[in-house]
N, C-alpha and C positions, 0 to 999 in steps of 0.2 A: 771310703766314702768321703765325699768334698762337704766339708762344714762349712758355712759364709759366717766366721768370726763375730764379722762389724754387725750383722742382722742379730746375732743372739746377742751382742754387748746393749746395743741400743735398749733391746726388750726390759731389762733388767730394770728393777722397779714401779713397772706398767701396773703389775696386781696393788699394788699398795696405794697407788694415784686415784684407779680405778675405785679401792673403797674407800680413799680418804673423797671421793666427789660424791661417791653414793650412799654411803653412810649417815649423812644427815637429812636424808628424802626417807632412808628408811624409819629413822627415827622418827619425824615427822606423822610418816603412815601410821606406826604404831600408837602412838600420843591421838593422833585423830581417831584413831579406832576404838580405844581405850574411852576417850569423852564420848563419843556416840554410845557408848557402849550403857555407861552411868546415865544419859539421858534418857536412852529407852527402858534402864531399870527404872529409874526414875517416875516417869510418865508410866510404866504398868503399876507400881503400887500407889501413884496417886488413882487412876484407875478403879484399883482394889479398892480402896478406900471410900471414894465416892460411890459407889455400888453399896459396901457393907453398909455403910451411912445411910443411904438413901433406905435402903431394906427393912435397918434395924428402926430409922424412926416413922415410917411407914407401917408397920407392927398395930395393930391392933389395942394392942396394951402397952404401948409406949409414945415417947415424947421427942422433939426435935435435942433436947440436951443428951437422950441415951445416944440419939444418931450422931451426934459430933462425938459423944464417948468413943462407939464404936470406930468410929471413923479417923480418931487420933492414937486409938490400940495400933490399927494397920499402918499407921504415919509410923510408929514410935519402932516398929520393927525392923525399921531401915537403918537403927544405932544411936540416932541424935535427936535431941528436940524441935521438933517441927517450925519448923521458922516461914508458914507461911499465911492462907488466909480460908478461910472455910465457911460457906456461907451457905444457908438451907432457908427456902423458901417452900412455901405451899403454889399451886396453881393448878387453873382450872383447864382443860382440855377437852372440848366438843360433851362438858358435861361431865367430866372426872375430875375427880381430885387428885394431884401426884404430888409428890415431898421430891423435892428437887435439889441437890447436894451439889455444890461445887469447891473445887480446892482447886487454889492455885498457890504457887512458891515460885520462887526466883532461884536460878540453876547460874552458877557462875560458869564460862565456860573459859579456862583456863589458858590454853591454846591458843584462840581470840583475843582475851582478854576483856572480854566482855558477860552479861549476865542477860538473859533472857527469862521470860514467865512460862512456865510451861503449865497448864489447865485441864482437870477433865470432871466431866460433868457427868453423874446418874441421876435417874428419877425412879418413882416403885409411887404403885397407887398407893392410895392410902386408904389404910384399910379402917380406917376409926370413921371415917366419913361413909363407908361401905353400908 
């Protein structure tokens, strides 16, 4: 069988160029995937949180201070002390009463280098005005 020498000499070292150019896209992809990943934990326990909140101080027999309680139990489950802002209001809707819970925090995003606010909001009638 005829081998072409020069065609296999040339090849030699192609795989190693090949991952030393793609190796740091992969890396890239995974570190992006990785912070998405903690933001969307992120925003579902703030989530959590503004729901339990809103629920628990909407309660019948409870106060806006149990609802930021409850609401900084579900913060604290994520390992660290809550570093960010939690605000409960009352308001009126076509004649209802709703206990209104919002949290927001600031999310560093690493990769960027930058820090964004991420927010979520519940409400629950209130049932002491019921």
């Amino acid at each position: 069988m005829f081998h072409n020498h020069k065609f296999q000499d040339s090849d030699r070292g192609s795989g190693v160029v090949g991952f030393v150019l793609i190796a740091p896209l992969l890396v890239l992809l995974f570190v992006s995937v990785g912070q998405i990943t903690m933001l969307v934990a992120d925003k579902s326990v703030l989530n959590s949180a503004a729901v339990i909140g809103a629920r628990t101080a909407s309660a019948a027999d409870s106060t806006n201070s149990f609802g930021r309680s409850a609401a900084l139990a579900i913060l604290s489950s994520r390992g660290a002390k809550f570093n960010g802002n939690i605000s409960m209001s009352q308001e009126q809707v076509k004649g209802i009463s709703y206990v209104q819970v919002t949290i927001s925090r600031k999310v560093m995003i690493n990769i960027l280098n930058r820090s964004i606010t991420i927010s979520a909001t519940a409400r629950a009638v209130d049932e002491k005005l019921l």
